[in-house]
ZAMARGU-4260 file (C-alpha; in steps of 0.2 Angstrom, whole numbers, plus 5000, padded with zeros to 4 digits):
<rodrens>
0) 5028/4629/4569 | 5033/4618/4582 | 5021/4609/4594 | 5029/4602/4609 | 5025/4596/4627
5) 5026/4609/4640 | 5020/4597/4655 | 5013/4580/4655 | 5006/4567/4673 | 5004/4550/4667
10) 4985/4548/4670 | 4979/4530/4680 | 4962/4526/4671 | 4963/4539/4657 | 4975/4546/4644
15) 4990/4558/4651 | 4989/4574/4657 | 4997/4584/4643 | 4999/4605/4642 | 5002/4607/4623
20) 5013/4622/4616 | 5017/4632/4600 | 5033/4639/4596 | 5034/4651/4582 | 5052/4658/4577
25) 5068/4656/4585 | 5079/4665/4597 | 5075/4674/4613 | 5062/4670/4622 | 5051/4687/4617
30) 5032/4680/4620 | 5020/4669/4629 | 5002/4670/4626 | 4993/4658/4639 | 4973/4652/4636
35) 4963/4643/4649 | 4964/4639/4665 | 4949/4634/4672 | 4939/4621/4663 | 4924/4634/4656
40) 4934/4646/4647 | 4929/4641/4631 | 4932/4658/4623 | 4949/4660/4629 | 4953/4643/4622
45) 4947/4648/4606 | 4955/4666/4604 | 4973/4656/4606 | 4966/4642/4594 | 4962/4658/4581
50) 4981/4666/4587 | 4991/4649/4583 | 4983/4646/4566 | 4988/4666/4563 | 5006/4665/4568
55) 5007/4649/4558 | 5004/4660/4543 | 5015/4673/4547 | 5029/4662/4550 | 5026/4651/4532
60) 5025/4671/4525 | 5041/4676/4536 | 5033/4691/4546 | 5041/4685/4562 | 5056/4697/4565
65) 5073/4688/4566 | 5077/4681/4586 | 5062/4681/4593 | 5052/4664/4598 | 5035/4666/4600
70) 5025/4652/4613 | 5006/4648/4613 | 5000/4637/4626 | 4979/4636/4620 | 4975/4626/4638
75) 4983/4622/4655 | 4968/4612/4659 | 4963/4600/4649 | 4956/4587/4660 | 4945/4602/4667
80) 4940/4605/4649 | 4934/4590/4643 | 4920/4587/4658 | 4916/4606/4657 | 4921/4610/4675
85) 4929/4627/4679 | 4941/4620/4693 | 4952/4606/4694 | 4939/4591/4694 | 4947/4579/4709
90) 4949/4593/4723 | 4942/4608/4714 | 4955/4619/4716 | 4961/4633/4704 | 4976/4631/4694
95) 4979/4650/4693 | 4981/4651/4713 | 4995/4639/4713 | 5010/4649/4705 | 5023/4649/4704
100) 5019/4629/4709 | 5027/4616/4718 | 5035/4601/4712 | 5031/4591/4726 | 5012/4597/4731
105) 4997/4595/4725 | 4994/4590/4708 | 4988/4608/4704 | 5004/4614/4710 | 5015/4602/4700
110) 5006/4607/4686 | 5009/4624/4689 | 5025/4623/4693 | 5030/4613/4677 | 5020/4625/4665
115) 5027/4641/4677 | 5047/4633/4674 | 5045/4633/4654 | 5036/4650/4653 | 5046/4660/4667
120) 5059/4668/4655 | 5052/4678/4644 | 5051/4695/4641 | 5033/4697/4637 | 5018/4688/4644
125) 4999/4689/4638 | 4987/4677/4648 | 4968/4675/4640 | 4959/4674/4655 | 4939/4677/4666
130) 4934/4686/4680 | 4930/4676/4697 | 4910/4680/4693 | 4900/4676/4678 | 4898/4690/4668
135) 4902/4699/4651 | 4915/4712/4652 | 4919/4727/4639 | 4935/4720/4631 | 4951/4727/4639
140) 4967/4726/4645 | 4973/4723/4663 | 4986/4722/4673 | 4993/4725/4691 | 4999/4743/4699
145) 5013/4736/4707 | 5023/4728/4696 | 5035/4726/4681 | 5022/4730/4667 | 5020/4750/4660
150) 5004/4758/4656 | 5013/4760/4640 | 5017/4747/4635 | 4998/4738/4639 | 4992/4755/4626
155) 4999/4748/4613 | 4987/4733/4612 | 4974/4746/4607 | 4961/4741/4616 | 4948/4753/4621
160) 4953/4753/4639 | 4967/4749/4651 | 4962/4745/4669 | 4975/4744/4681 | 4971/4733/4697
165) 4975/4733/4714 | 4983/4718/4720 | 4974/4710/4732 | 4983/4695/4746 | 4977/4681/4736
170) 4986/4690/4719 | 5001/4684/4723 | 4997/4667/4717 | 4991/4668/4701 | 5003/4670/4685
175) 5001/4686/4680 | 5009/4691/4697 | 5023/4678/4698 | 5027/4682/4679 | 5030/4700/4685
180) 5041/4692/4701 | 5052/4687/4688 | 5053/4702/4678 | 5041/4698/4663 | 5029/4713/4658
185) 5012/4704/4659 | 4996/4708/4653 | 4978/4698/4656 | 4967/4703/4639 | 4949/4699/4643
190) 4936/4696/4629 | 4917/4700/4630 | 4912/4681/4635 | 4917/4665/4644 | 4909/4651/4642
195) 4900/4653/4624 | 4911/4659/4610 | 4910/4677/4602 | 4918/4676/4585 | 4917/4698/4583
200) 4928/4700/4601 | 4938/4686/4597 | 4944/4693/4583 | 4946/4709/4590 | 4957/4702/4604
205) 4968/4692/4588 | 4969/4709/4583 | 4974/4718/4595 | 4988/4706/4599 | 4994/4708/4582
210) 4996/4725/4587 | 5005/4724/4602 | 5019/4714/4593 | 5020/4723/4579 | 5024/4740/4588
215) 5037/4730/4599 | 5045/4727/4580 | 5042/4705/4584 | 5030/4703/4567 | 5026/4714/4554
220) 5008/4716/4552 | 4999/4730/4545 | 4984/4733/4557 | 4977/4751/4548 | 4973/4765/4555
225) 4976/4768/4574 | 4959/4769/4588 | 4959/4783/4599 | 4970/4781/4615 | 4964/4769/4626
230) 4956/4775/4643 | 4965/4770/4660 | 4954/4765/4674 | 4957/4758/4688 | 4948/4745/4696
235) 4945/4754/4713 | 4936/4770/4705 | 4922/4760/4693 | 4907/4760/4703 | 4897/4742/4709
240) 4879/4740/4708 | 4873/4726/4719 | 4860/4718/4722 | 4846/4717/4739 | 4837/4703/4735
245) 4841/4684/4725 | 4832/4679/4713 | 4831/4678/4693 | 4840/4691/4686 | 4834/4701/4670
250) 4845/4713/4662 | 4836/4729/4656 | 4855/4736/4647 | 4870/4727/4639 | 4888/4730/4639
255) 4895/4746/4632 | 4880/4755/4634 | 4880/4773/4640 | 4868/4774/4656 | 4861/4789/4664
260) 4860/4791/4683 | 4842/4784/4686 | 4840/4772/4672 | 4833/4756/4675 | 4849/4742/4674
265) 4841/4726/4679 | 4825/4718/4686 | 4825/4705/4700 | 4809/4694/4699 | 4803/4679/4712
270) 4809/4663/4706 | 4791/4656/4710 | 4779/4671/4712 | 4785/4682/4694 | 4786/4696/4704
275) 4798/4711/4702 | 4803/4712/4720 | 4818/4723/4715 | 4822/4736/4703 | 4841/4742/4701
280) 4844/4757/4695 | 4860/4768/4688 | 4867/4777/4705 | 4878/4788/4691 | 4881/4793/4673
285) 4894/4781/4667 | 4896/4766/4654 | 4892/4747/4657 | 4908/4738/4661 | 4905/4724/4668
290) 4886/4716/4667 | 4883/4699/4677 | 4874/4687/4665 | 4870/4668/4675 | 4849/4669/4674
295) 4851/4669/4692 | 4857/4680/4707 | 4861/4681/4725 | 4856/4695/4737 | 4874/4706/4740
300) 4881/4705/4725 | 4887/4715/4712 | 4881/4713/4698 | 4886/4728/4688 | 4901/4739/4686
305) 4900/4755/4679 | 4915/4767/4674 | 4909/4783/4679 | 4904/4798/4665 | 4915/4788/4653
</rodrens>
């Protein structure tokens, strides 16, 4: 293992800006796994701390195929990190909508640029990142429709679904897209939580990433038996539940339950008064994919997203 310093600002008042990486193995440049960018994504920061001490073992062990290099970066935020503020904390801006950066602009984009330049070349690129609303998610894979990834390819993670997503305008600068700009098949794995660790889809993601490289011949890692095939879904056909009213938001279901068309998902109660002033219900049969989980909601929001007769 080699730990080494992908970017670093010199900091004013407080100790340097520094993006941390972990090579593993030698050779081309075959994998990058990237953690957190925003300053809550305690989970994702944890998964990579889990993935680092793993590959750590499989390189003392030699299960790292000959000629590949293997670079983990746990945190491209660590200033964000250490107050416990999703977004950059002096403008509040988000590090992944600054690729593929800019050397001479903001401090967001200098640090994107700097972390974008050491990543940019390799073949293979796996970001641990979280949705734009708080929420828990069934764990899956996704990546974009347009670009240089293969459905595939993102299979052989093992996860129990694919979804592929439309890109949207404001895509186009985060890294998953600019990876794929420069011909780097990327993949964003999302775990269950965020901001709270879950030691079970941690692990399951660790796992699954284990499997990914060992059917691309990188490690050697015997993972037993194979899951059924992962669903493909795309993002456009799951089907949003949102809400009428703002208030406190009480979830009936959790994630990965099968729901009927009719049942009760959540209740939204006055803040002041207790009283239910809005029942959302199931519009279809389908599975909880997506569940919005902050003890309160506004009105227009969508704050479920089920997969339909999954």
């Amino acid at each position: 293992m080699k730990k080494k310093i992908i970017y670093e600002l010199k900091g004013l008042y407080r100790d340097d800006f520094r993006v941390t990486g972990y090579e593993f193995g030698s050779g081309e440049k075959s994998v990058c796994i990237v953690g957190t960018m925003r300053g809550n994504e305690v989970q994702q920061l944890y998964c990579c701390s889990q993935l680092v001490k793993k590959f750590k073992q499989l390189e003392e062990e030699g299960r790292i195929a000959e000629g590949h290099k293997i670079l983990i970066i746990p945190s491209c935020n660590p200033y964000s990190m250490n107050i416990q503020k999703r977004f950059w904390p002096i403008d509040n801006t988000d590090i992944n909508r600054m690729f593929p950066g800019y050397n001479l602009g903001e401090t967001t984009q200098r640090i994107a640029d700097g972390v974008f330049k050491e990543i940019m070349d390799y073949q293979y690129g796996i970001q641990f990142t979280s949705f734009y609303m708080p929420g828990e998610f069934i764990p899956h894979i996704r990546m974009m429709d347009w670009g240089y990834s293969t459905v595939e390819n993102a299979m052989k993670f093992e996860m129990p679904y694919v979804v592929i997503r439309k890109v949207r305008p404001y895509d186009t600068a985060t890294l998953n897209f600019n990876w794929q700009v420069w011909d780097t098949q990327a993949f964003s794995l999302y775990t269950t939580k965020t901001t709270t660790i879950d030691p079970k889809s941690a692990g399951q993601s660790v796992l699954c990433v284990m499997k990914f490289l060992s059917s691309l011949g990188i490690v050697k890692y015997q993972s037993g038996s194979r899951i059924k095939q992962s669903e493909v879904v795309v993002d456009t056909d799951m089907v949003s539940v949102q809400t009428a009213k703002s208030g406190i938001f009480e979830s009936l279901v959790k994630v990965g339950e099968y729901v009927e068309e009719g049942t009760p998902l959540a209740n939204i109660i006055h803040p002041y008064e207790g009283t239910i002033m809005e029942t959302l219900y199931a519009p279809v049969d389908g599975r909880v994919f997506f569940m919005h989980t902050d003890p309160l909601t506004y009105a227009n929001t969508a704050v479920f997203k089920l997969i339909a007769n999954a």
